[in-house]
N, C-alpha and C positions, 0 to 999 in steps of 0.2 A: 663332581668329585670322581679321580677316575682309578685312584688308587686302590685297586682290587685288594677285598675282604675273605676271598676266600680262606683263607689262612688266621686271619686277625683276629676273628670271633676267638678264638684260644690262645691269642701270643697279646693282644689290649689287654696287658697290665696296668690302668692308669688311674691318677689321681693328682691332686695337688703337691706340687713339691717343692710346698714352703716360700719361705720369701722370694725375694728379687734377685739376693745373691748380689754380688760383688759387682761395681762396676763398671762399664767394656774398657781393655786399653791394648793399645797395640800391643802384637809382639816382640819379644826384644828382638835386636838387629843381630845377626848372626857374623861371625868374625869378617866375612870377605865385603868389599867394599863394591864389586860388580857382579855381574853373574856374564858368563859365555853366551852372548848371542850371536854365534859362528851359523850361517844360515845351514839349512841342511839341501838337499836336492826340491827344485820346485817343480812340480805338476804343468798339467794345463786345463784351464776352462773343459775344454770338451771333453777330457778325459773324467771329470766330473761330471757332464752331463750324461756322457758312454756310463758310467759305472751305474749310475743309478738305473739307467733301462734296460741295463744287462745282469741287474740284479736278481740273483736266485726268485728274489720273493714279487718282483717287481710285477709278474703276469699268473700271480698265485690270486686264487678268490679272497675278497675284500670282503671283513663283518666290523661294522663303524662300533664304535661303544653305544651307539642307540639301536645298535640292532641293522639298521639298513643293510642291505648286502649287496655290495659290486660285484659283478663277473672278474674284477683283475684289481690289485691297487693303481693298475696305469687306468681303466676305468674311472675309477675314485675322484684321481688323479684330477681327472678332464672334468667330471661331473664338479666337482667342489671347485674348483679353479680355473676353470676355462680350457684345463690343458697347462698352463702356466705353470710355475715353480710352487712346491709343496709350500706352505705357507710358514715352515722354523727356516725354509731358504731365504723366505721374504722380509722376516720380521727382526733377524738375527745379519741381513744383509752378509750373508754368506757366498753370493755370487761375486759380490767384490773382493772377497778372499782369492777364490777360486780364481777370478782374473787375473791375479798376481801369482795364480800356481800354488796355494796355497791349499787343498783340498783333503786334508786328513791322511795321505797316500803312506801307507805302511804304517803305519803308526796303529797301534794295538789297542783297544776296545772291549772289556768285559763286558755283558749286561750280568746283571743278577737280579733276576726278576720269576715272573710264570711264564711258563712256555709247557705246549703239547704236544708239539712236531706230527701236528693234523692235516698239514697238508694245505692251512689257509691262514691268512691273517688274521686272528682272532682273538686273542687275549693278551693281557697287558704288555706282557712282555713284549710282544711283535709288536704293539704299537709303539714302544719305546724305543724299541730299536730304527723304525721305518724316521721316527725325528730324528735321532744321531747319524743316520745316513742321509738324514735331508740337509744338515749342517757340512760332515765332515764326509763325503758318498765313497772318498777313495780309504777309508777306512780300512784296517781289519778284527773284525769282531769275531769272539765267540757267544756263546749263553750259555749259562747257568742256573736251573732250575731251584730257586730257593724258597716257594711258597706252594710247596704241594704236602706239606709235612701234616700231621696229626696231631703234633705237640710241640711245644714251645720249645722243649729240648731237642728235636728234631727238625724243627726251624734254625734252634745256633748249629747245631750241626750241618744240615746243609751250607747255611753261610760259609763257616768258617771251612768247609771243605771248597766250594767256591773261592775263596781268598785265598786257599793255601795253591790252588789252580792255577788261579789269575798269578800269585808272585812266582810261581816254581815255571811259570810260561811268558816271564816279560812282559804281561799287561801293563799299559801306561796307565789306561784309565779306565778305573771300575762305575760304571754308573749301578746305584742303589735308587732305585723308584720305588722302594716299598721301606712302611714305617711303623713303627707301633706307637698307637700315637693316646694320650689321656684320653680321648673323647671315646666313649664305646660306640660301637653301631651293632647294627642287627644282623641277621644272616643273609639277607641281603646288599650290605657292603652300606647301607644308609645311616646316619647319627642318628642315636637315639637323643641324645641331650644329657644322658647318664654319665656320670662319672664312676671310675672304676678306683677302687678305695686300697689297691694295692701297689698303684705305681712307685710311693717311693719304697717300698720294702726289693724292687725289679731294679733300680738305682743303686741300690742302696749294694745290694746283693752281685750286682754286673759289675761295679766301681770294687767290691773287695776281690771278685777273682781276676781285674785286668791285668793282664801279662803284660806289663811294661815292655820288657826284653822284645816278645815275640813284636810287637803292634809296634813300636819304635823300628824294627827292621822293616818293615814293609816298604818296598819302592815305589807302588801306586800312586795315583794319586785318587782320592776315591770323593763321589760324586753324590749327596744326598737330597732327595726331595726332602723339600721343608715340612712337608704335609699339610693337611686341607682342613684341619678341623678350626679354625679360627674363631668358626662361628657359634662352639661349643664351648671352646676352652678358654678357662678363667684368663684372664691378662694377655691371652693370644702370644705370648714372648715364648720364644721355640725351646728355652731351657727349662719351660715348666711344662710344656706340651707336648712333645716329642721326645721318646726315650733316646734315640741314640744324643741327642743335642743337650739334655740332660745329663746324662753320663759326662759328655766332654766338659763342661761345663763342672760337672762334680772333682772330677780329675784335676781342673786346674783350681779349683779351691784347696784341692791337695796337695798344689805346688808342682803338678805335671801338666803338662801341655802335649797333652793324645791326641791336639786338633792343625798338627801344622802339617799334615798332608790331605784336610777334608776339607772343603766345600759344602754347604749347605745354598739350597737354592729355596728364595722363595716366589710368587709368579705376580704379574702386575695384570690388570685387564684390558684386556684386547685396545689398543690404538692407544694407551692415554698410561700417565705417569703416576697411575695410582695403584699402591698394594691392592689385591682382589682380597673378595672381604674374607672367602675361606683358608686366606696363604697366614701363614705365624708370622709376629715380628723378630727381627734379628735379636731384640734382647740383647744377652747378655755374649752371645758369639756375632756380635756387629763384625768384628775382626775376622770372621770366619762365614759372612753370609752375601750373598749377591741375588739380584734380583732379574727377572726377567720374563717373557710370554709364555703361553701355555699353551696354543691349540694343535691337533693333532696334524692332521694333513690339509685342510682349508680351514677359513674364516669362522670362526666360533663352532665347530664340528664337535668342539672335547674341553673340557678343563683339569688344569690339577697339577700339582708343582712335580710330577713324574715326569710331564713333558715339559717344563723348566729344565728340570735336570737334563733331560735325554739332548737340548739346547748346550747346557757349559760342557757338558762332556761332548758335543763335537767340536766347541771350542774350544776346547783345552788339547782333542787329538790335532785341530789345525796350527795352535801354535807349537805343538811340541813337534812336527812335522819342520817350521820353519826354523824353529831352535831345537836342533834333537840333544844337546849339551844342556840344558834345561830339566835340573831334578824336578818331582815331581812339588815341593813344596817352593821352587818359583815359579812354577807353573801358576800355580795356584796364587801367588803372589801377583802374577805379569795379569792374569786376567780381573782380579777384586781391584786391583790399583789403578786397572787404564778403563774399571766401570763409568758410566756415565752419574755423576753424583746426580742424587735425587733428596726430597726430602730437607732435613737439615743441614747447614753445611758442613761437609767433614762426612767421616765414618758417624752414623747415627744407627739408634735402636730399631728404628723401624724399617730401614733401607738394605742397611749393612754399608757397603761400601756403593752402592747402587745398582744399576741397568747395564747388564752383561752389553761392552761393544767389544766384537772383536777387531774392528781393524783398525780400532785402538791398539788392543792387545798384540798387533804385530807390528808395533812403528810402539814399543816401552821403555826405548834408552834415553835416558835423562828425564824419563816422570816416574820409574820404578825405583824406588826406596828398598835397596838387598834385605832380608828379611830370613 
């Protein structure tokens, strides 16, 4: 589990939140019958292999999540992999993008996460980011500091100064690696097994102040780990486990749909087409959930639907790259619709729509359904 606590111990508001709730159906279809896949300017290979070694961070000292310490992430790099391609290059086959020019190139990048600006690769946030440029390397990213706060109110605060950032500066895609999730853990970022007996009152209370207006304007597309706690939390289904996925979820019980520009990711384990047992099932946002690997820079280094997420968010800046005519809610459509189905057939509870391919997702006219 890699989804850093330091913040959480004070913002895990959670608990049970009731039934099953309603059952998944797609969303309605939106009036136009196609979307603009007018290609945009393509890249090249090597400019994607140039960006990443010419990377700010790329010859900054390396601290793994277990602690190990490289002299550089190009060190890392070579130790974990032979030297070979970061492992969301390999697994998410992003080099085939990239062969077609396809490489994230100007297309814009939030993280909002932890960061220290210490001078090394160190905490969540950097390693969130080092996946989205292993995916999409000709990127441009900023960050945003959202988990140094003291207080819950000072957590939505950060956020939502963060968002107002990322839209008032044309971010396409916001990656969210951090989650408040039912399960409590300790002060050191570990599950306790305890439930927190105030989550739906955190539901309850988020879902009466949601500013429709403001959150309906939003141009992003925005990018959520599913989170880890699976092995904690009752039924595992992410609308009872996960506040923000709760929330969306509470909202369209209301009759609004706060979830057509979100992405929820959950992670599969390493080589094989099975939910990992700490990721939530899609439940009741199947329509809103995709599935995919987890590791950080080489083969089983890291786990945690963080670096899921930091994966569709560099696939999401590679197609919006290739389609820049692409709102950010077909974005999100072009990537859950050209997933590799898994599981049951169809959009199912436990999958979502399946296993993130991208070069699916740039070959989507005549299997994407406008939405």
């Amino acid at each position: 589990m890699i989804k850093k606590a330091h913040l959480f111990m004070l913002i895990m508001l959670l608990c049970s939140c009731g039934g099953s709730g309603p059952s998944v159906a797609p969303e309605a279809p939106i009036a136009s019958n196609a979307y603009d896949y007018s290609e945009g300017s393509a890249s090249t290979e090597v400019n994607a292999d140039n960006a990443i070694v010419n990377s700010s961070i790329y010859t900054l000292p390396y601290v793994a999540p277990d602690g190990t310490v490289y002299g550089s992430v190009a060190q890392a790099k070579q130790s974990l992999n032979g030297g070979g391609d970061f492992v969301a290059t390999t697994d998410t086959n992003a080099r085939q993008a990239w062969r077609q020019g396809w490489t994230g190139k100007n297309v814009k990048v939030g993280v909002a996460d932890k960061f220290n600006s210490n001078g090394q690769v160190d905490v969540h946030g950097d390693w969130v980011a080092l996946v989205v440029s292993s995916v999409a390397p000709e990127h441009t990213v900023a960050f945003r500091d959202v988990l140094s706060s003291t207080s819950f109110a000072g957590f939505l605060g950060d956020v939502n100064s963060a968002n107002a950032y990322f839209e008032s500066n044309g971010y396409h895609i916001v990656n969210n690696s951090w989650g408040i999730e039912r399960a409590l853990r300790d002060a050191n970022g570990a599950y306790t097994g305890a439930l927190d007996a105030t989550f739906d009152n955190l539901v309850a209370s988020t879902v009466a102040a949601y500013d429709v207006a403001s959150e309906s304007a939003k141009q992003g597309l925005y990018v959520f780990a599913g989170g880890n706690g699976g092995q904690f939390c009752p039924t595992r289904r992410i609308e009872n486990c996960s506040w923000t996925a709760a929330v969306q979820n509470k909202l369209r019980e209301n009759g609004y749909d706060g979830a057509s520009n979100i992405i929820f990711v959950g992670s599969l384990d390493d080589g094989t087409n099975n939910l990992a047992g700490y990721s939530y099932f899609a439940g009741n946002l199947a329509y809103d959930f995709i599935v995919t690997y987890d590791d950080l820079l080489g083969p089983s280094d890291a786990a945690g639907t963080s670096f899921a997420a930091a994966r569709v968010s560099g696939a999401a800046a590679i197609v919006k790259q290739k389609f820049p005519n692409l709102s950010s809610g077909q974005i999100k459509q072009v990537l859950l619709q050209t997933a590799d189905d898994l599981g049951a057939p169809g959009v199912d509870e436990t999958f979502g729509y399946g296993k993130l391919n991208i070069l699916n997702s740039l070959s989507p006219q005549g299997v994407v359904v406008p939405k």
